[in-house]
Every structure is written in C-alpha cells, then in structure tokens.
C-alpha positions in Angstrom: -28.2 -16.0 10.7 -30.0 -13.2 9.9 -28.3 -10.6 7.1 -28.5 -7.1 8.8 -25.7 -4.2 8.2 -23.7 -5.0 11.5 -23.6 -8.8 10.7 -22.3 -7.9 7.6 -19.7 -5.7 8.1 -18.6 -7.3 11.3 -18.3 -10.5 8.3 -16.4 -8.3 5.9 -14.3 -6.9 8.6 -12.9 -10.6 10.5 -12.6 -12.4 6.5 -11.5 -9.4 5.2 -9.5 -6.3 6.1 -8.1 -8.1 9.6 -6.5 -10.8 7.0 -4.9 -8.0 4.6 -4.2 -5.7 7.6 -2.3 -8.1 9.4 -0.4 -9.3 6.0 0.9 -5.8 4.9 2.2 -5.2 8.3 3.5 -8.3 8.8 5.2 -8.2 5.0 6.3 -4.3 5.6 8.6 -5.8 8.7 9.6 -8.7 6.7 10.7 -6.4 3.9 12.8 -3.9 6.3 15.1 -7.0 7.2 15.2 -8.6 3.3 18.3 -8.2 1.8 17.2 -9.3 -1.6 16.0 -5.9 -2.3 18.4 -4.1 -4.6 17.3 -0.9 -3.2 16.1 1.5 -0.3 14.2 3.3 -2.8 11.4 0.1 -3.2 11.4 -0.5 0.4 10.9 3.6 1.0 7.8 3.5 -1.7 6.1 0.3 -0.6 6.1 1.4 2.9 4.9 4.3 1.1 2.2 3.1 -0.2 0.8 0.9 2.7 0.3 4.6 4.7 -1.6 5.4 1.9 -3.9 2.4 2.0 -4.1 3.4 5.7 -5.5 7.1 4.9 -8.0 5.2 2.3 -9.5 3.3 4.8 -9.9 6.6 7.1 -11.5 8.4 4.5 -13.5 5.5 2.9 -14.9 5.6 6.6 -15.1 8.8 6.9 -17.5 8.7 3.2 -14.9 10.9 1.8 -14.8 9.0 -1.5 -13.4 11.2 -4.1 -10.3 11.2 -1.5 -10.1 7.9 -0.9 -10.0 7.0 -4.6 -7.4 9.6 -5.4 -5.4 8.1 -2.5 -6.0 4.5 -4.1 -4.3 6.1 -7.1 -1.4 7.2 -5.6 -0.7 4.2 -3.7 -1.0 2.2 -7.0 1.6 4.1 -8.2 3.6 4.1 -5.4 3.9 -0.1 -5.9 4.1 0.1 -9.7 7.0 2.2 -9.5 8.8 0.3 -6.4 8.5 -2.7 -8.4 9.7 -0.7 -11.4 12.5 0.5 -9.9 13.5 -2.9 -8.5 13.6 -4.8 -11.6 14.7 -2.5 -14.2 18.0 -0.5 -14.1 16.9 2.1 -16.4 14.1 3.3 -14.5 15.9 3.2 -11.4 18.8 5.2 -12.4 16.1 7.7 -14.0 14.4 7.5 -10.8 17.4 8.8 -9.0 18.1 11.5 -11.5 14.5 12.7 -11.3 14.9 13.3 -7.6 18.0 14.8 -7.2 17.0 17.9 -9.3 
C-alpha cells in the first residue's frame, strides 16, 4: 500500500472518526431514554457538548484552528460539568441557582 495523503486520511477517517461518530450518536439516543440519570440538566449539557464536537470538526476542516480548539474547550467543560452535576448534589443545586438569576 502506498502511504499518500488520501490513503491516509481515508485510513483515519473508516478507524477513526466513523467509530466515535457513530458511538456518540448512538450513546446521545441511548441517554435520552435512560432513566438512571438524576437529571435533565446532564442529559441537556452532554448533548451539548456533542454539537460542539460537531462545530470542531467543521472548523478543524475548515483550518480554523484557534476556533476549533476554543470549541474543544467548551465542550470539555460542557462533560465535566454534566458529570459534575450528576454525581454531586452541591454543585447541582449551585448549578440551578446560577441559572435562575
């Protein structure tokens, strides 16, 4: 096989980003019907957060990079707080007071 720039990206794209593509829409529909989730609010910023990875892979294709890694950013925090929220009361209830005002 020779190793040009279409081989490999077609490579990266089939092992790759199909395989987590298909997994975080696949988990975001699984997570819609799970009714271990304590609350809407996790659900609300993981969902969230995948849109974001979405708009990251526009703009990493798009060579907007200093975009694509503030969006990273955000959707890092985005699952850090969702899983905050969902396993500490505290923060949740801070969460909810935050966004009311």
């Amino acid at each position: 096989m020779e190793f040009t720039y279409k081989n490999i990206n077609r490579s990266i794209k089939r092992n790759f980003i199909n395989p987590l593509n298909s997994g975080c829409n696949y988990n975001i529909i699984k997570l819609d019907n799970d009714k271990l989730t304590k609350h809407n609010e996790t659900i609300s910023l993981l969902k969230q957060a995948h849109k974001t990875l979405l708009n990251v892979d526009y703009n990493l294709k798009k060579y907007n990079l200093v975009d694509a890694n503030t969006l990273l950013r955000s959707s890092f925090e985005y699952i850090m707080m969702a899983m905050m929220i969902q396993f500490d009361e505290d923060v949740y209830e801070e969460f909810i007071r935050l966004g009311i005002r």
